[in-house]
N, C-alpha and C positions, 0 to 999 in steps of 0.2 A: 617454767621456762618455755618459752616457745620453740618450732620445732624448724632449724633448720642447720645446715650445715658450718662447721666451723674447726680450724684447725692450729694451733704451734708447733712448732717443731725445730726443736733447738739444741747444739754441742754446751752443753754447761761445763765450765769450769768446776771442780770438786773442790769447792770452798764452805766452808760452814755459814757463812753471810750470805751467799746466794739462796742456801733454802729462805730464809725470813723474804727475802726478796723477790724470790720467784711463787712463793704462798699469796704475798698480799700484791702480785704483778697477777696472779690469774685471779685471786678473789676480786682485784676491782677491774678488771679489762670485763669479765663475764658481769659485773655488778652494773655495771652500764650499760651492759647489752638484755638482761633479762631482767627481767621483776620477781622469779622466786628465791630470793634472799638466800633464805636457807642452803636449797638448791644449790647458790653458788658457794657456800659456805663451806658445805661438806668436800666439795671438787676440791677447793683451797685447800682443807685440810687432806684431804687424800695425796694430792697432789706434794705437799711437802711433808708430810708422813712417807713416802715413798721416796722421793730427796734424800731426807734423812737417813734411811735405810741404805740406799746406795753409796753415799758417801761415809757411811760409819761401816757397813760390809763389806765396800770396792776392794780391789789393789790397787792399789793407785804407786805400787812399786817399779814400773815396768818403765822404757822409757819415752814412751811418747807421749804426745800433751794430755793433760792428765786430765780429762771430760768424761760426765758421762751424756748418754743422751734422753730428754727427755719429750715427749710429747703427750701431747694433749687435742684429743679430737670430738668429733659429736658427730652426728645422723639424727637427724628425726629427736626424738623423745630417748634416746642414750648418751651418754657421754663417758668417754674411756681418759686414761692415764695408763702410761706408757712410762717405764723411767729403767731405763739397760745400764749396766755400771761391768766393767771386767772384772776378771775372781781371779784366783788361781787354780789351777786343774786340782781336783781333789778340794777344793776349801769347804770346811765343813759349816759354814754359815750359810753357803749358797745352798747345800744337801739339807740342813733345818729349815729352811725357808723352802723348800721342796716337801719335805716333810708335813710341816705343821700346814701349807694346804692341802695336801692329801686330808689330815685330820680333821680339817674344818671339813672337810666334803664328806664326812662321814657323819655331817649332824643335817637336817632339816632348814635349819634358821641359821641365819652368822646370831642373833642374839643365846641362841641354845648351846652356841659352840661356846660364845663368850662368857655366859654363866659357868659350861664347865670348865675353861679353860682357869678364871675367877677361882673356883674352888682347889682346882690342883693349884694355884699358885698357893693358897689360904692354908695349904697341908704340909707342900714343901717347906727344905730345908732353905730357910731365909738367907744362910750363910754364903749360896752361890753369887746374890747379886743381881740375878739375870730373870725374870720372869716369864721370856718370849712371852709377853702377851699382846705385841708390838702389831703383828699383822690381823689377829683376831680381835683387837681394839679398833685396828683400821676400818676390817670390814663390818664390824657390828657400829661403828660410830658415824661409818663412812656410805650408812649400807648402801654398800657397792660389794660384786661377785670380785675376787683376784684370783689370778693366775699368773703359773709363773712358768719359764723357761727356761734351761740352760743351754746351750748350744756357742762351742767354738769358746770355751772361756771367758761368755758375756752372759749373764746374766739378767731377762729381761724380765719383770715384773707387770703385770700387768691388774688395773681396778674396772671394772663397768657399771657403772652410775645410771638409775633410771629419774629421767630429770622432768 
């Protein structure tokens, strides 16, 4: 990718048709602007991998229009996603999702975390359903660094992509 500045920033509705949409609205907007394919590939998928998270995590119980917010920016040779969704005080998806980056920051490589994250899913009890291997897939598939925030019952997620 070539290196210069560039930005969205946008209230999304929490629809389940908008991730498919807003995935292949930044795969091809970035596809015409740069030539590392790839490159724009992984942003796509980071981008609606974290979509997704938000609108299957959010509360979306509460009564105002029910969006989250997502952006997407770059500097130079980085490129970030940004994707805030409300929780409820106490919601313990938003504390797992706090959690399991601490974890990953406790390995070397997002590929080393994902190998052992792989293995404890490979041991665990099948019966739960739930694998969390969702954000350490992100960032081993996406390799992009995440971070996440909680403040004021928003929830902000955050991936940095070096492009």
């Amino acid at each position: 990718m070539c290196a210069f500045n560039f930005s969205i920033d946008l209230p999304v509705r929490s629809e389940w048709a908008n991730v498919d949409l807003l995935r292949t609205s930044v795969q091809n907007c970035f596809t015409a602007i740069f030539s590392d394919i790839e490159g724009c590939h992984s942003l796509a998928m980071v981008t609606g991998e974290l979509i997704e998270n938000a609108i299957k995590y959010g509360d979306w119980t509460g009564p105002d229009e029910q969006r989250f917010h997502l952006r997407v920016w770059g500097e130079g040779r980085s490129a970030h996603v940004s994707v805030e969704n409300p929780v409820q005080i106490g919601d313990g998806n938003a504390a797992e999702v706090l959690r399991t980056l601490g974890w990953m920051r406790s390995f070397p490589s997002s590929i080393e975390a994902y190998r052992a994250k792989l293995l404890e899913v490979a041991e665990a009890d099948r019966a739960s359903g739930n694998s969390k291997l969702g954000l350490v897939r992100i960032a081993y598939e996406g390799n992009c660094l995440l971070s996440a925030e909680l403040v004021r019952g928003v929830l902000r997620v955050q991936a940095e992509l070096t492009v």
